[in-house]
N, C-alpha and C positions, 0 to 999 in steps of 0.2 A: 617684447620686453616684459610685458606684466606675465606671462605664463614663466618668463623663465624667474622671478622673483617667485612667485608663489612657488615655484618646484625648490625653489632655495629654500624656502620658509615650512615646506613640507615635511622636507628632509632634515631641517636643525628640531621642527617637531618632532619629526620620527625620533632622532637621537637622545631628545627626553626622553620620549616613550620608553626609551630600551632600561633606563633607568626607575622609571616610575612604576606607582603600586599596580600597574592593569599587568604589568610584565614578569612581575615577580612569580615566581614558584608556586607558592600559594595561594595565589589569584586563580592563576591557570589550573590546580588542583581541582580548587574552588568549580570552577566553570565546567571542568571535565566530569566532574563528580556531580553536580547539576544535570548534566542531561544524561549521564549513566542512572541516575536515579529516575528523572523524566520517563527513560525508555522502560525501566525495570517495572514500571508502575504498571504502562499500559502492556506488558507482554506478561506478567507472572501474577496482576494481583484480580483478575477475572476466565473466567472457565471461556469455551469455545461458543462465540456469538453468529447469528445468521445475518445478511448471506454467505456461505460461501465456506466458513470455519467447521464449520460438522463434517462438510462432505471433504475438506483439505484431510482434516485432520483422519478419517475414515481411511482414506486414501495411504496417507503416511503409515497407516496402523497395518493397513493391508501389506503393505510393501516389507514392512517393518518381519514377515515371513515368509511371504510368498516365494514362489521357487524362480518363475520368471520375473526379472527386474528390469525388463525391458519397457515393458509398458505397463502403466502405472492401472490400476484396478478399483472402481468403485462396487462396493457391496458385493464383489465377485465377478463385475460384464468391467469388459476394456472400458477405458476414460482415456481416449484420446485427443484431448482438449491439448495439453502443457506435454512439453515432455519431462523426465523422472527427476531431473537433480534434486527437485525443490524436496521431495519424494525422500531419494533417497536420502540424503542429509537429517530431515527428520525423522528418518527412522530408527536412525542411531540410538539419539538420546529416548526413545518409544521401547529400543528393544529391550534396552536395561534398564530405564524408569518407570517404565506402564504408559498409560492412556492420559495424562492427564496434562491440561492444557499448558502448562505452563513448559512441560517435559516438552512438549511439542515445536513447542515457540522457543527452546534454547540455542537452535542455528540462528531465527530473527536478529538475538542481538549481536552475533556477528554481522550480518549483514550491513548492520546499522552503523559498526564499528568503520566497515570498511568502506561507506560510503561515506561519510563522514571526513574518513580520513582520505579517498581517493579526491573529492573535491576540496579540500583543506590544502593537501601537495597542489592539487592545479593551481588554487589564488594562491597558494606560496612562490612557485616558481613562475608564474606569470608578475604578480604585483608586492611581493614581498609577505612575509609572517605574518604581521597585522591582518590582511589582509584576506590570509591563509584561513587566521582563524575565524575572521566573520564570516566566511565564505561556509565554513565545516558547521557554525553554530546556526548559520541560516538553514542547510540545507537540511540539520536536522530539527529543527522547530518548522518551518513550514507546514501547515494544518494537513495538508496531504502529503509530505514527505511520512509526517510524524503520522498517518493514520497506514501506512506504506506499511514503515517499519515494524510496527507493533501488530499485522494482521498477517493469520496465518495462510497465506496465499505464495504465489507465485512471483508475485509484482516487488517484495524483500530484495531476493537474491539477484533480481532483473534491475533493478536501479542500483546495487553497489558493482552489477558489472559494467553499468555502462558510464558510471564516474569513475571506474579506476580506467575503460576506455577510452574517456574523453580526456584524462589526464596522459595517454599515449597518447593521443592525436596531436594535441598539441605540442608535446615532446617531438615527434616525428616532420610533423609540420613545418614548424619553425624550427628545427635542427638547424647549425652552420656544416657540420658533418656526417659523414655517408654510415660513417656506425652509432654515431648518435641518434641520426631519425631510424636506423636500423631499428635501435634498442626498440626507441619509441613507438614503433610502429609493429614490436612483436607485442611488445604489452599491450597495447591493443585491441591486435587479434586475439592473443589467448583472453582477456575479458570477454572481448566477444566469444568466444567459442562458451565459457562456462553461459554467459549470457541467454546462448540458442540452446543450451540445453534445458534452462530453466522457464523459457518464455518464448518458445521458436523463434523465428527470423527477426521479428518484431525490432528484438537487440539492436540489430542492425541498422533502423532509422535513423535516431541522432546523429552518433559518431560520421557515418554515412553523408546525411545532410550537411553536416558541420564542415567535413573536409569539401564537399560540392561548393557550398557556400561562401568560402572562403577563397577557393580558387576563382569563383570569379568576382569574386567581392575585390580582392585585391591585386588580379589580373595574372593570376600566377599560374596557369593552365599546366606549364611542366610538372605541376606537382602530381597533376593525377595520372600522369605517366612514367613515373618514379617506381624503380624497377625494388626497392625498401617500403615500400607503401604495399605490394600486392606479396609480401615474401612469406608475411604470419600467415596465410590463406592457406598456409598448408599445413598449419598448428589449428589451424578450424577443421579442416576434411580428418586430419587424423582423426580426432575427437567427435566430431560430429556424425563423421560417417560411420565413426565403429558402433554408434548406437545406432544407427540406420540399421544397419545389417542384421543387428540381433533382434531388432522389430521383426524384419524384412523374413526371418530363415523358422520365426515363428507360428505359431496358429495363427490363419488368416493374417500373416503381414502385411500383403500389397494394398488389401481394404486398410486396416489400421495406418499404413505412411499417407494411403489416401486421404483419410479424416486428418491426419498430423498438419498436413501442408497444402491442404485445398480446401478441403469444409471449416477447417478452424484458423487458418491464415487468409487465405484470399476470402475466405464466407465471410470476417469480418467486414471486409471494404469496400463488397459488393456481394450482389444475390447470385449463389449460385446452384447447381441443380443438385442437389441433395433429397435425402427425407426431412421429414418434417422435426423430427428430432435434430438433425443438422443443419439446421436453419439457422445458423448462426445470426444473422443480418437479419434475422426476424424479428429477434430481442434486443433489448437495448438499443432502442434507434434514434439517431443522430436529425438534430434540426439545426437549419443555419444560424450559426454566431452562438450555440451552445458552451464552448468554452471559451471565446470570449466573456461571456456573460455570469458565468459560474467559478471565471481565472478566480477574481478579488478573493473568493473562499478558498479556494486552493492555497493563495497566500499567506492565508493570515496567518499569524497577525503581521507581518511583514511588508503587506500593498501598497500599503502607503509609502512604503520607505522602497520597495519598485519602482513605484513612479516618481517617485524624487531623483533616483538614480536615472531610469530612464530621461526626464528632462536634463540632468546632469551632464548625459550620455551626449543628447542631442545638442545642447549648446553647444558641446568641447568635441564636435563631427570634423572640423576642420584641422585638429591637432595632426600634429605625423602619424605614419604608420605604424611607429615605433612605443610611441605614446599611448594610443588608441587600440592595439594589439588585442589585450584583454578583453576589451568593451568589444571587438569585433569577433571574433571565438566565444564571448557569452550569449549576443543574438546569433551566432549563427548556430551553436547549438538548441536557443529554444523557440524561436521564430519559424523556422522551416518544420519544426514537427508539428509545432501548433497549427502551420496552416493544411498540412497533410492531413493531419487526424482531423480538420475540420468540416473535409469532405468525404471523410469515411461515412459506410453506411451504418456503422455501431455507433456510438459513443458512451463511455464512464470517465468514471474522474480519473481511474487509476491508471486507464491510458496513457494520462498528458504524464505521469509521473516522470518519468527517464529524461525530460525535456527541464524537470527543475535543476538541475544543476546547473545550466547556462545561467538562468537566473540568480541561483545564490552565487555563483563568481561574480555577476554583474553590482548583485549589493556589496562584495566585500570588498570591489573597487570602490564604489562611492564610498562606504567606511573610511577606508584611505584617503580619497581626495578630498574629505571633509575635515582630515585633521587641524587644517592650521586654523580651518572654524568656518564654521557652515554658513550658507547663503538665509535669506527669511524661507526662502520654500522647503529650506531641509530641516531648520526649526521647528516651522509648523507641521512638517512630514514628523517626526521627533515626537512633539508633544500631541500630537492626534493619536499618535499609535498608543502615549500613556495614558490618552482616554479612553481608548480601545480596550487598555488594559482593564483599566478600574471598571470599566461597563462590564466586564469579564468577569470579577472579583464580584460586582451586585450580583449579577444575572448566577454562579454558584452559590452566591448567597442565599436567594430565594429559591432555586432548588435542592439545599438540603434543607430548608425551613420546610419546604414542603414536604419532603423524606422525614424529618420528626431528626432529633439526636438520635446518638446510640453511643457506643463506650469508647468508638475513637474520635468523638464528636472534636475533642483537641487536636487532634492531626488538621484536619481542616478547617480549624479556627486557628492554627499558626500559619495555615499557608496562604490563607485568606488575606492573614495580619501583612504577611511577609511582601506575599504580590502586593497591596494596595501602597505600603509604605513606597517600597523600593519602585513603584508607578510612579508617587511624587515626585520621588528622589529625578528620575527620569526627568519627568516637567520639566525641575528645576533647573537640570542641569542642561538643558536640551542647547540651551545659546551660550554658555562658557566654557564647558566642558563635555562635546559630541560624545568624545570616546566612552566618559564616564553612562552616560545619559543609555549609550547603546549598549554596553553591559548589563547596566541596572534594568532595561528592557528586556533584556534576554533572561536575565533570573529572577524577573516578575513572574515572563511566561511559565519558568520551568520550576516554579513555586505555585502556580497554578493547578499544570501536570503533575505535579506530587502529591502537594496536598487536598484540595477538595476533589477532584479527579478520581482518585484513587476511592475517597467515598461514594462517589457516585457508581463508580463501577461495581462494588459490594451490594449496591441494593438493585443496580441494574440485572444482575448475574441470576437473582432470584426470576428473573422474566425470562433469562435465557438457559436456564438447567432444563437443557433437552436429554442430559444423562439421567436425570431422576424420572425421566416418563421412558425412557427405553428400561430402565432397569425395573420397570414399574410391569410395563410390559414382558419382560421377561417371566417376572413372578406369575402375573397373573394368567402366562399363555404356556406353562408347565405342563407339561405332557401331550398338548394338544398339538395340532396343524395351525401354521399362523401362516395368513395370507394379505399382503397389503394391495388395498384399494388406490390405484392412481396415484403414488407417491410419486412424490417430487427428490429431487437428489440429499436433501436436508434429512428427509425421513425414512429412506434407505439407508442412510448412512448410520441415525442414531440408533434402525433397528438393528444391523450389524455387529458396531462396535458392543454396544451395551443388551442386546437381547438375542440374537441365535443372528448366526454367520449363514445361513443358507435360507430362503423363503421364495414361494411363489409371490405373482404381481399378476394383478388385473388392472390393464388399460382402464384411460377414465374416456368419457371425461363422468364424473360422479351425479346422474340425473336419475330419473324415472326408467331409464332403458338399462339401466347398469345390473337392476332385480337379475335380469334372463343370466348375465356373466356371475354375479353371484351365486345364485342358487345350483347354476352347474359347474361351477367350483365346489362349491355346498358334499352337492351327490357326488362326486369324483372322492373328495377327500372329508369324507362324515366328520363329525366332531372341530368342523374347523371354526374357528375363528377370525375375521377380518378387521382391518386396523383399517381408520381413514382419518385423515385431516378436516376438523370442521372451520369453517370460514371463523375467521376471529370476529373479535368484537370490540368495541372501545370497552372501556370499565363505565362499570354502572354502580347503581347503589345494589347493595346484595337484597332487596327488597322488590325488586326488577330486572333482577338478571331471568335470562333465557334459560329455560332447561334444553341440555344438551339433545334430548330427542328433538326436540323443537327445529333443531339444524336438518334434521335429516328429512328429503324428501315425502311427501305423508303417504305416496301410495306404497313406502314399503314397509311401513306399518300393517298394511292390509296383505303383504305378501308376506308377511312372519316373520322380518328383518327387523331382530330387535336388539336395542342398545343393551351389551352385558356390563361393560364399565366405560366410563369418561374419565381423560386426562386433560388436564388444565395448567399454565401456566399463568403467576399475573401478569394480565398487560402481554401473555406471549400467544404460544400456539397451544391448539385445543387436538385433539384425537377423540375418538370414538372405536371402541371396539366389541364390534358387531357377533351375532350368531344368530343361525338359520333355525327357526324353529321347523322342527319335519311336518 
């Protein structure tokens, strides 16, 4: 009796709702315009940051002419890590813009758009538009959705195909008819299919687990013998396979598909016999309860208001199937990948990403089932998060105190202003008005993201202009042979893009033994010059800083390896660009 009272008392809420200021036109503007500005911040208003952005964006740049576009090319040798989509789509706006980061990052906020909106339709047609829309403003503020969307990586276009996926799954799932789950289960596959071309099989997980999970979650086994369920797999081989082939009919293909689906798919999840270079499973290595331990930051600032929904979840376990639907398709798509990727032998954060949309539908149900007004643990869920905020608001505060002003110093003093107010606002409202309380939390956040954010990225970008030391490089290696010492993929890339598209490499690792490869590099190609990475440093007073010779081993001072110029970033990376005296 009291469930069916509160679902009365929900729904005569809802019907205000339809009428009140959250639903109005220019609310929802408001809101849309919020985290379009959010994303625009972090994709257009800083250059390409490491790990990972040099050598993406390199990549793009390459593709962006290259004659084969099958497999994607770092500094000129195959990179067969990802395959091309991600590749090719940015090399669109590369071919007719240039080089510059932001050009690069204009597929991202597509991505963002569509991930957005493929989890926004799932909480719409699972628990209604309310619903819909915390589901879409979760998934994009999540501190890892949102560091997703705005990095020029691969992991973008992999998480908006597997929420426009999981929004077929469940379409196909729960279908009552045979062309309805049809539909839903073509959309599906073709998500998955752009999915494996951006992030190999990987795609495949969630969606995958979720329909597993489900089927026996609620004992429905016919479903994975549904002859609509396996029909899109042939909207995957078309697609999938024709890029296979043109690998495959290439220079050295069967090596290249080999690295595609053995050294860089299964080498994630276990050790397998490669080189040393393929050792996937050798980097980034995974220890027990990893992402358990690291979720709460994935969240933020949103964790708290997880675990209110999850306890939410668990009281209202016994509700019908019908009731409960939602909340069981949200764990079963982020439960089962979390415990998969837990015993992988890699681990990053941006693994678990594909796995946040179970979660943000999960919040945009408790959103809804808190309208007719929330319990004390969703209050206190509520006003923790707007002291999270405000802790958020100090904590930019004193780092641009420590950055000094400069001329936009008022961008970041409105948004400062903006977040801390509408935090309170939050407080206040967290036990009268939920609905109010979780809006004004979300456009604290995304006055955060706008405003001091966007300053801090301006003084960060000075530590990360790796284009000013290649183009530096360029200058100063005019005419001569240039040969890089043991570079890593960051500094192949920025010598490429920004200083000459062709260079010899000497293995490192960078010791006392490295003289003998140098010097007969040296006698091979006279007049050359070699580039190497010196070990950073923390910052010091300029009264104690290290001279750049100082870095370099001392017996090869004595073998006539002398420093001709040093490159420095603040706070970033250092070079050294060496010459053999005869």
């Amino acid at each position: 009796m009291g469930h069916i009272i509160q679902a009365r008392a929900r729904v005569k809420y809802s019907q205000r709702m339809q009428f009140g200021p959250l639903n109005t036109r220019r609310t929802l503007l408001g809101l849309g315009c919020a985290l379009l500005l959010a994303w625009c911040v972090g994709l257009f208003a800083r250059g390409y940051w490491t790990p990972d952005e040099p050598r993406e964006a390199d990549i793009a740049w390459r593709m962006s002419w290259q004659a084969d576009k099958a497999v994607p090319l770092l500094a000129g040798d195959a990179f067969c890590e990802k395959p091309p989509l991600t590749y090719w789509l940015a090399a669109l706006p590369i071919k007719l813009l240039g080089t510059q980061a932001w050009v690069a990052r204009l597929p991202n906020l597509l991505y963002a758009l569509i991930t957005a909106l493929g989890v926004g339709l799932l909480g719409a047609r699972s628990l209604g538009r309310f619903a819909g829309l915390a589901a879409a403003a979760t998934i994009s503020t999540f501190l890892l959705a949102y560091q997703v969307a705005i990095w020029l990586a691969t992991d973008a276009p992999l998480l908006a195909a597997v929420s426009v996926a999981l929004l077929g799954a469940y379409i196909g799932f729960y279908a009552t008819t045979s062309p309805e789950r049809l539909r839903g289960y073509l959309l599906m596959h073709t998500a998955l299919a752009f999915g494996f071309l951006s992030k190999s099989a990987v795609a495949w997980m969630v969606p995958a687990l979720a329909i597993l999970t489900l089927s026996i979650w609620e004992k429905r086994w016919r479903e994975l013998l549904r002859w609509e369920l396996y029909a899109g797999l042939l909207i995957q081989a078309a697609l999938i396979l024709t890029w296979v082939w043109f690998v495959y009919r290439g220079n050295d293909g069967p090596e290249h598909l080999k690295v595609f689906f053995w050294n860089n798919l299964v080498g994630r999840f276990a050790a397998v016999d490669a080189p040393p270079d393929l050792q996937y499973a050798a980097a980034h290595r995974n220890s027990p309860g990893k992402y358990l331990i690291e979720l709460p930051l994935y969240l933020f600032p949103w964790t708290l208001l997880v675990i209110a929904a999850a306890r939410r979840a668990w009281r209202q376990r016994r509700a019908s199937l019908q009731e409960n639907r939602a909340v069981r398709f949200a764990l079963a798509a982020s439960l089962p990948p979390l415990l998969v990727l837990s015993f992988a032998a890699t681990a990053r954060n941006i693994y678990l990403a594909p796995a946040l949309p179970g979660l943000a539908l999960l919040v945009g149900w408790w959103a809804r089932e808190i309208l007719p007004g929330p319990d004390s643990w969703d209050v206190r869920a509520l006003r923790a998060t707007a002291a999270m905020l405000l802790l958020g608001v100090a904590v930019f505060a004193a780092a641009l105190a420590v950055l000094g002003p400069d001329i936009y110093a008022a961008v970041s003093l409105a948004g400062l202003s903006a977040a801390a107010i509408l935090a309170i606002r939050a407080w206040a409202a967290a036990r009268e008005h939920a609905v109010h309380a979780q809006w004004a939390l979300l456009l604290a956040y995304c006055a955060l993201l706008i405003g001091p954010a966007s300053q801090v990225y301006r003084r960060v970008d000075a530590w990360q202009d790796l284009a000013k030391i290649g183009r530096a490089v360029e200058r100063d290696t005019a005419g001569r042979p240039l040969i890089l010492l043991a570079p890593d993929e960051t500094t192949r890339a920025i010598i490429d893009m920004y200083a000459r598209p062709s260079v010899e490499r000497i293995a490192g690792p960078v010791d006392a033994a490295a003289i003998d490869r140098i010097r007969s590099a040296a006698a091979a190609a006279p007049m050359s010059l070699f580039l190497v990475q010196l070990p950073s440093q923390s910052p010091q007073l300029p009264w104690r800083r290290r001279s750049p010779q100082a870095d370099l081993p001392p017996a090869w001072e004595a073998a006539k390896i002398q420093m001709a110029k040093s490159y420095s970033l603040p706070n970033g990376r250092r070079y050294a660009l060496l010459q053999v005296t005869p």
